[in-house]
BADOTI-586341 format. One record per residue: residue number from 1; x, y, z of N, C-alpha, C, CB in turn. Coordinates in steps of 0.1 Angstrom, whole numbers. Atoms other than C-alpha are relative to their C-alpha. Glycine has a CB too. Example, Ala and Ser with C-alpha at 12.3 -4.5 7.8 and 13.67 -1.06 7.14 Angstrom:
<nodes>
bapa  nc1  nc2  nc3  cac1  cac2  cac3  cc1  cc2  cc3  cbc1  cbc2  cbc3
1  9  -12  0  123  -45  78  9  12  0  -10  0  12
2  -9  -11  0  137  -11  71  -8  11  8  4  5  -14
</nodes>
This chain:
<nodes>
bapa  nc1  nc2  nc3  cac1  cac2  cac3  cc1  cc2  cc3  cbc1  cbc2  cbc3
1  1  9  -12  -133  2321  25  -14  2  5  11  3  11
2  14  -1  -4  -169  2315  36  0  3  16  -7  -15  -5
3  5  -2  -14  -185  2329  70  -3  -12  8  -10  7  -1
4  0  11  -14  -179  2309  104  -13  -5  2  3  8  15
5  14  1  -1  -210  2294  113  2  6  18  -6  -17  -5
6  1  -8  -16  -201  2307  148  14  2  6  -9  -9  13
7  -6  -12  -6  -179  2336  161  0  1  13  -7  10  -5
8  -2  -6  -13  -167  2338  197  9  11  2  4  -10  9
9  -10  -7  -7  -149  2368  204  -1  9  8  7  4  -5
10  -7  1  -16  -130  2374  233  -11  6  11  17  12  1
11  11  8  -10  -161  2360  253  4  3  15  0  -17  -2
12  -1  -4  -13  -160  2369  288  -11  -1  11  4  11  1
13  8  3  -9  -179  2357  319  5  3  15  -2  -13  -2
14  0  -2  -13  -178  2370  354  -9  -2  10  2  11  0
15  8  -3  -7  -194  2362  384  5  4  15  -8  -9  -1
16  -3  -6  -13  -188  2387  412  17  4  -3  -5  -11  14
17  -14  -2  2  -147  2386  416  7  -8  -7  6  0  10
18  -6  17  10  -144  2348  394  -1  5  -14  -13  -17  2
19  1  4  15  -135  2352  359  0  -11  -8  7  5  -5
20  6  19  4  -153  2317  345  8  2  -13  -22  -6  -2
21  -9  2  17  -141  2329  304  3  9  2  -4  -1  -16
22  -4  -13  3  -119  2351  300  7  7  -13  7  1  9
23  -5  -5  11  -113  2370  267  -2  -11  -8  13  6  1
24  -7  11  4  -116  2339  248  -4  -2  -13  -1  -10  9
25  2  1  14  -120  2336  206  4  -9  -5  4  8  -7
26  -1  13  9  -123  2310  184  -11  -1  -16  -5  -12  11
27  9  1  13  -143  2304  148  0  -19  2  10  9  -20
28  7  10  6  -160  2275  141  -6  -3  -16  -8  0  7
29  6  -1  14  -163  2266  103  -8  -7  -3  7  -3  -9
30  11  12  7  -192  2251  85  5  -13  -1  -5  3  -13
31  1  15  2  -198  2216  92  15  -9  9  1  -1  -20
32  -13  1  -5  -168  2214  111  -4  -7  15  9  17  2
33  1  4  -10  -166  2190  145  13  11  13  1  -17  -4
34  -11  -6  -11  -149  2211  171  0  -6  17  -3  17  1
35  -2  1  -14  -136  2201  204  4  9  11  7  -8  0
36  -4  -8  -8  -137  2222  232  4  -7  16  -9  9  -1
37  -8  10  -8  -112  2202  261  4  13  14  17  -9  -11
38  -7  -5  -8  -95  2211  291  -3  -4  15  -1  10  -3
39  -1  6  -17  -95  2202  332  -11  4  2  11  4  12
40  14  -4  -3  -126  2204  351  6  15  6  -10  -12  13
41  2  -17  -2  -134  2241  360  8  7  -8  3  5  16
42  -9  -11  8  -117  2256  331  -13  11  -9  14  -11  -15
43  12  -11  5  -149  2275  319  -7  -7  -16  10  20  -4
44  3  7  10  -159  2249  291  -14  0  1  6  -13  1
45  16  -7  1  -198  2248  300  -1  13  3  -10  -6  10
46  5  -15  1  -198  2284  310  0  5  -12  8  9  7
47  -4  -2  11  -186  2287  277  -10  -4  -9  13  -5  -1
48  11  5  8  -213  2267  260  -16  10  2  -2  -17  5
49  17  -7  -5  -243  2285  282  3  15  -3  -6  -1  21
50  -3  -12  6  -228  2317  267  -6  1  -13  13  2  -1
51  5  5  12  -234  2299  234  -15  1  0  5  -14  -3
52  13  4  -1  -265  2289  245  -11  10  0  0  -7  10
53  5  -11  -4  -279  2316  258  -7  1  17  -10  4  -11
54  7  8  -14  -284  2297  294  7  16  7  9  -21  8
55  -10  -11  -9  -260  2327  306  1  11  -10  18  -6  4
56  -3  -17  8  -254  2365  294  14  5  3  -12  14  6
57  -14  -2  -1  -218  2372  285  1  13  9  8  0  -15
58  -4  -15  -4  -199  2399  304  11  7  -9  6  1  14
59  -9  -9  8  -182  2410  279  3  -5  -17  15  0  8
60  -3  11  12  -173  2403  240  -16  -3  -7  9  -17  7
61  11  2  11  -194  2390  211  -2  -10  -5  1  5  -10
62  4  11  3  -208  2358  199  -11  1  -14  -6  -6  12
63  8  1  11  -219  2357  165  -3  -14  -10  7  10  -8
64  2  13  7  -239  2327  147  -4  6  -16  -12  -10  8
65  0  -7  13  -235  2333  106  1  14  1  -12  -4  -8
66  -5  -13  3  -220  2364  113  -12  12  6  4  1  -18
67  13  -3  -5  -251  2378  133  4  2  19  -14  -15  -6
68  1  4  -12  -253  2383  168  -8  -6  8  0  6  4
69  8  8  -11  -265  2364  193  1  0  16  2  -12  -2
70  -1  -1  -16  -249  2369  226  -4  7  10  9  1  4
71  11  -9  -8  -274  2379  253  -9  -1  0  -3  10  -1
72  17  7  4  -304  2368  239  -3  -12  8  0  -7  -16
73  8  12  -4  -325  2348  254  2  -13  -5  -12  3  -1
74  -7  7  3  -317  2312  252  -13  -7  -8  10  -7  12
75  5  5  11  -352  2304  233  2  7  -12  -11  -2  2
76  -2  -7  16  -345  2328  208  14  -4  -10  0  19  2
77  -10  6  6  -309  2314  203  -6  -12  -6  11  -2  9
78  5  17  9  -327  2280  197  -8  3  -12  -13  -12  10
79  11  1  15  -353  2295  169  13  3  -7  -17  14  -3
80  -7  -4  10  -321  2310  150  12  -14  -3  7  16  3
81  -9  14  4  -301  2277  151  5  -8  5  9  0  -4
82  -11  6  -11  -281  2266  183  -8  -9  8  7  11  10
83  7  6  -7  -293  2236  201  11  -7  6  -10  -7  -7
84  -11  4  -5  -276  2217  225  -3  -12  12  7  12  5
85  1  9  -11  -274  2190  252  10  6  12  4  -15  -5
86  -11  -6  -14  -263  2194  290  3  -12  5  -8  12  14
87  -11  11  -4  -239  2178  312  -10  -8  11  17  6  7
88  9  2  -5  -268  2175  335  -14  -2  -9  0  9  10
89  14  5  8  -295  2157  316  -14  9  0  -6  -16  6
90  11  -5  -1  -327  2179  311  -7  -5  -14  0  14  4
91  11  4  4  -358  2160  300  -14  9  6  2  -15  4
92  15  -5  -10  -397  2170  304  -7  -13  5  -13  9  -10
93  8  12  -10  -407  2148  332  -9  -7  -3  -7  3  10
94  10  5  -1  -437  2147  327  -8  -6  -17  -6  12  8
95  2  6  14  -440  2136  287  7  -7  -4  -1  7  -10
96  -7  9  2  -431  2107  271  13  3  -7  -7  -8  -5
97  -9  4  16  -402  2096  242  0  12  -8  -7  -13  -10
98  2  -8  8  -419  2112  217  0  12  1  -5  -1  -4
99  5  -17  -6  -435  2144  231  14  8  5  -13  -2  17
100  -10  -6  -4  -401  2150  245  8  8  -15  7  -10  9
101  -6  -5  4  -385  2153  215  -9  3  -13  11  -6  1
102  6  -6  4  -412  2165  196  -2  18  2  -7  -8  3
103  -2  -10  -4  -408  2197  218  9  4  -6  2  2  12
104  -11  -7  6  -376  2202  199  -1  5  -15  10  -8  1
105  11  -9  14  -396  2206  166  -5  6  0  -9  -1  -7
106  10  -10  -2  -419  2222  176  3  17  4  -9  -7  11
107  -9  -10  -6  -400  2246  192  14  9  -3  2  -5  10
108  -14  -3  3  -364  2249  179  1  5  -14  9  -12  2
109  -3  -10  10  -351  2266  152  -7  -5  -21  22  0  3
110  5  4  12  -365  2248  118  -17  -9  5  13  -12  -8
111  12  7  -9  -401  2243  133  -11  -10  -11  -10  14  8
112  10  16  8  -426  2209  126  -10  2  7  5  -18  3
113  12  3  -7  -454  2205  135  -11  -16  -4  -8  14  -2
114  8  8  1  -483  2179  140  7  -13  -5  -11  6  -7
115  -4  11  5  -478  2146  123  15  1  -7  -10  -5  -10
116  -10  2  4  -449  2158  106  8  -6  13  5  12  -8
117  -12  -3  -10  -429  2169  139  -1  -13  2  0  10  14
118  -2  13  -7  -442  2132  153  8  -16  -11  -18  -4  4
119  -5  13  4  -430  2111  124  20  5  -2  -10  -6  -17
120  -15  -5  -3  -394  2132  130  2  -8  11  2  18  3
121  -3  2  -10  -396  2123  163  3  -18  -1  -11  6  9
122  0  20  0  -401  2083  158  12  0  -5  -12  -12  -13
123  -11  5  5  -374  2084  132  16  4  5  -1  2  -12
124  -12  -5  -5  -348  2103  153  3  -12  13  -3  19  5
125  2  5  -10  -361  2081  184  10  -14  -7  -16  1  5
126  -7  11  2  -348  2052  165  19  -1  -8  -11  -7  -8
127  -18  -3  8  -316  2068  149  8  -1  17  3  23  -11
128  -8  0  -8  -306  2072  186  -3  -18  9  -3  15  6
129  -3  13  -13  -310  2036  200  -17  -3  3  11  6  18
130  12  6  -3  -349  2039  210  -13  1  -6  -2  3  10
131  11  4  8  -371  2028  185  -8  -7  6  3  -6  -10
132  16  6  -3  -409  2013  194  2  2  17  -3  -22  -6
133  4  -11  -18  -402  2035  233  -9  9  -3  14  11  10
134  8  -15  4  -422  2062  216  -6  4  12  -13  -1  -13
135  9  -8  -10  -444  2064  245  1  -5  18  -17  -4  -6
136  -7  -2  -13  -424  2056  271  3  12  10  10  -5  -2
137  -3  -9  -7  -422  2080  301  10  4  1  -3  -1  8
138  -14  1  -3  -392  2094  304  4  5  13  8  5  -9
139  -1  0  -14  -392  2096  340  7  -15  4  -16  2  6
140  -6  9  -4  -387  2059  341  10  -7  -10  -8  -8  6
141  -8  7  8  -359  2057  315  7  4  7  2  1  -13
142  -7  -7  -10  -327  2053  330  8  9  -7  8  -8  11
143  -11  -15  2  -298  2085  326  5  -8  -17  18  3  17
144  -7  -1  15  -282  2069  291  -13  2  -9  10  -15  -5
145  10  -6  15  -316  2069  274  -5  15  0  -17  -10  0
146  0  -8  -1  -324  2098  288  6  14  -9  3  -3  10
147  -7  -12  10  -293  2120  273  1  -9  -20  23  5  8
148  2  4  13  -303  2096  241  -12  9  -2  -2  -16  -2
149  12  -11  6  -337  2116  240  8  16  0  -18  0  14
150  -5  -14  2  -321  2149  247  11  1  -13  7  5  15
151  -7  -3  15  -297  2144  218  -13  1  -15  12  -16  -3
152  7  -1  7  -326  2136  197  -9  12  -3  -4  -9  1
153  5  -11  0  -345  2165  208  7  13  -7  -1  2  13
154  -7  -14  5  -318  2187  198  -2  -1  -13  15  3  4
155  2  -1  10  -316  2174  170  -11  5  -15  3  -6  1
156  12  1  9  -354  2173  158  0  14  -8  -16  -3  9
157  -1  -14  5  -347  2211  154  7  5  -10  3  7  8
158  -11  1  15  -323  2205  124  8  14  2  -10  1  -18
159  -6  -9  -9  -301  2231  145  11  4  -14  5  -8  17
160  -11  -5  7  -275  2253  127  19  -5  6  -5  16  1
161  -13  7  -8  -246  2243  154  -7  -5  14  14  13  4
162  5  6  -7  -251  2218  178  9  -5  9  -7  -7  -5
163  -16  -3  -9  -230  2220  209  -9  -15  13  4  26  10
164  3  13  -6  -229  2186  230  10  2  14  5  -14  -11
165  -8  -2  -15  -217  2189  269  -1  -14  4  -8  12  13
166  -1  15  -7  -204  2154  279  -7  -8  -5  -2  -2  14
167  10  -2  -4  -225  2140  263  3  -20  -1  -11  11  -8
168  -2  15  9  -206  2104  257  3  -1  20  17  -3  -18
169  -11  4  -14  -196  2106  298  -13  -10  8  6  18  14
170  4  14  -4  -211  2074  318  -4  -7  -8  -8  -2  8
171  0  9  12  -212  2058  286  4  -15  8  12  5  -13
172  -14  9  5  -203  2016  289  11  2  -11  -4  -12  -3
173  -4  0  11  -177  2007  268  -10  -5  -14  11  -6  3
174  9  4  10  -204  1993  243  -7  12  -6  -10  -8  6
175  11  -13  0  -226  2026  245  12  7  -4  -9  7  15
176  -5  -6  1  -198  2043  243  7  2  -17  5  -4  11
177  -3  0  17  -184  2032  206  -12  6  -11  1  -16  -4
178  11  0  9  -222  2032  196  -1  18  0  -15  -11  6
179  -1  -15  1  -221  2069  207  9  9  -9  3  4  11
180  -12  -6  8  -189  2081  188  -4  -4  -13  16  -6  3
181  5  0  15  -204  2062  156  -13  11  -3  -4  -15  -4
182  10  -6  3  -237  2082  160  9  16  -1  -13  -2  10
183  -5  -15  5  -215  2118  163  4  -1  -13  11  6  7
184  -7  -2  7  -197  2108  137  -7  -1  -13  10  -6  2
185  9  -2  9  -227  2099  114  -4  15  -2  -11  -9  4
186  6  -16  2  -237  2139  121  12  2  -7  -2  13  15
187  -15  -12  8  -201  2152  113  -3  -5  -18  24  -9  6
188  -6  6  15  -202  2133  81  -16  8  -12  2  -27  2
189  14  -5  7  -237  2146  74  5  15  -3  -16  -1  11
190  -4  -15  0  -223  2182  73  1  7  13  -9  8  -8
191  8  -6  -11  -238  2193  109  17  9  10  -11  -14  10
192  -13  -7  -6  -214  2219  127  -5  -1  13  5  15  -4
193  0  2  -16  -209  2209  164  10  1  6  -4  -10  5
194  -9  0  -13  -190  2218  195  -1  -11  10  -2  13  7
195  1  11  -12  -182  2192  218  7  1  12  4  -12  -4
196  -8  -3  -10  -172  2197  254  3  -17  4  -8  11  12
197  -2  11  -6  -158  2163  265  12  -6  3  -5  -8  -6
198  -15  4  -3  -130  2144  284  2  -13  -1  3  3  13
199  -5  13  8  -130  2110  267  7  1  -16  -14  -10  -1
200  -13  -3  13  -98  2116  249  -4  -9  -13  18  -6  5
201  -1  9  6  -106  2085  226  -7  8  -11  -5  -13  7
202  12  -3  8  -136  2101  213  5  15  -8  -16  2  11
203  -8  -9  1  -117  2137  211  6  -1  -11  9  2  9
204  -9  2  12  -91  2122  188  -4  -10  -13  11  -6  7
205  10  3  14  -117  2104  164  -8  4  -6  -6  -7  -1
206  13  -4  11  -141  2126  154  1  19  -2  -19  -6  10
207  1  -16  1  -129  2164  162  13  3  -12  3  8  17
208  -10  -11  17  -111  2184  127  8  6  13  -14  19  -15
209  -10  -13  -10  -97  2210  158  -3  -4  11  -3  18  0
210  2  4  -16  -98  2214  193  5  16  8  13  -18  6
211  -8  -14  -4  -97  2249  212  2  -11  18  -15  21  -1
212  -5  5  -19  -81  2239  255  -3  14  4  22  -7  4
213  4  -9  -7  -94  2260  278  9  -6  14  -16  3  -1
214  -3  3  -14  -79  2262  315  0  16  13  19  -7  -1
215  9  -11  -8  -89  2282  343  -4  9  -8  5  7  11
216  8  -13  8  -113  2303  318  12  4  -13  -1  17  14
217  -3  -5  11  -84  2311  293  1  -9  -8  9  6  -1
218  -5  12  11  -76  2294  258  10  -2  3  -1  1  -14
219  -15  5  -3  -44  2279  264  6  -7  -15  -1  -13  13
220  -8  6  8  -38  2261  229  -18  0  -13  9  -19  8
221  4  5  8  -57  2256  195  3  -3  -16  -7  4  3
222  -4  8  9  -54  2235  165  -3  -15  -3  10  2  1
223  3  20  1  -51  2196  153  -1  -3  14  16  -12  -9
224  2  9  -9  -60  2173  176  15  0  8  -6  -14  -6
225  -11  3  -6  -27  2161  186  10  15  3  6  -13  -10
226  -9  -11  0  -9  2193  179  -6  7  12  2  9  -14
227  4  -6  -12  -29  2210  210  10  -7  6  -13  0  4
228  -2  13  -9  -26  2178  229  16  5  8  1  -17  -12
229  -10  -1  -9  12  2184  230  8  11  3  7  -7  -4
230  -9  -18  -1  18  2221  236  2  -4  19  -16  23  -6
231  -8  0  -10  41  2221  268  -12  5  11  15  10  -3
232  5  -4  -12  13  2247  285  -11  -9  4  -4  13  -1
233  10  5  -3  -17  2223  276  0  -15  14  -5  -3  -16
234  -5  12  -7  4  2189  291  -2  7  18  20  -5  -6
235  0  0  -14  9  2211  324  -14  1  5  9  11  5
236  12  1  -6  -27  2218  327  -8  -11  1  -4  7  -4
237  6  12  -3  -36  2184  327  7  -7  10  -1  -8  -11
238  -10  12  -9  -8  2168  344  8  6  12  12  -8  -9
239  -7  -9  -13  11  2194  367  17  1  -4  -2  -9  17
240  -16  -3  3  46  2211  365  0  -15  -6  14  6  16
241  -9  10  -2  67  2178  372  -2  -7  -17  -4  -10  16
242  -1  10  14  55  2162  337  -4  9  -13  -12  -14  1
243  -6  -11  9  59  2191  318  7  3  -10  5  5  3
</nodes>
């Protein structure tokens, strides 16, 4: 059986007397789309900026290809593989299109440079929707092109796992299909990604598994649907009474 491409175990996050994860393990296989679900505040981005390296676990081990990583600084997690988008859009203000997601070559884990990184950047710019913006500010794009450059960015870095926080949420419904076909162009490319998101639709078309988290613990993992209908995951969405 071949090595996870990323190792959470029993992850743990504290701040002060709040336990955000608590104890919480999971593998992720190569190439594998995983969904990571569950109610707001169940420790799903804490859980990613662990990944990430936005946050330093309190406890437990995070290993990418069987390696560690958790604790590290969150540029050094990006040179060894892990790139990611947030649920809160972060762009660089002050550079266009390109330059933005040129930073993610240049910078991230399979590094480009010069003309290459820029003709990465064009062709990612137009894989995601904004082709001939190259030198558009992205100050005055609004929020969906926005987390369209930050996906591209991540990507330019030809990232080892690539963990996506919401990243389909104020989608229209239009944007919204065109988005689920572009994940699903990655999945199909091989690329192993975690997805934190609560548009079930998208959940149940493109993720192999699905770990449920609720307040901080795992509560259920497996098939899509087979989470979905474990008795504890239903109450943590819906409450006793529909249980």
């Amino acid at each position: 059986m071949s090595m996870p491409a990323l190792s959470v175990r029993v992850a743990r996050k504290t701040f002060g007397g709040l336990v955000a994860v608590n104890d919480v393990s999971f593998d992720v296989r190569q190439g594998e789309l995983l969904g990571l679900i569950g109610p707001n505040g169940s420790g799903k981005t804490t859980l990613l900026n662990l990944i990430s390296g936005a946050l330093k676990p309190s406890g437990g081990e995070i290993l990418l290809g069987g390696q560690p990583i958790g604790g590290l600084a969150a540029h050094h997690i990006a040179q060894k593989g892990v790139a990611r988008t947030f649920q809160l859009v972060r762009v660089l203000p002050s550079l266009d299109a390109e330059q933005n997601v040129m930073a993610g070559a240049v910078f991230g884990h399979r590094r480009t440079w010069g003309a290459e990184a820029r003709a990465l950047a064009r062709e990612l710019l137009h894989r995601v929707g904004l082709g001939g913006r190259e030198h558009v500010p992205v100050s005055a794009m609004t929020y969906i092109d926005q987390k369209r450059i930050e996906l591209a960015r991540a990507l330019a870095s030809d990232p080892r796992v690539l963990l996506l926080d919401e990243w389909l949420a104020g989608l229209n419904p239009t944007e919204l299909q065109v988005g689920i076909s572009l994940i699903d162009e990655l999945r199909r490319e091989g690329r192993t990604i975690i997805m934190v998101e609560h548009v079930m639709d998208a959940i149940r078309t493109l993720c192999d598994r699905c770990v449920v988290m609720s307040s901080g613990v795992k509560i259920a993992e497996g098939r899509v649907e087979d989470a979905l209908s474990e008795p504890e995951v239903v109450r943590a969405y819906l409450g006793d009474e529909d249980a």
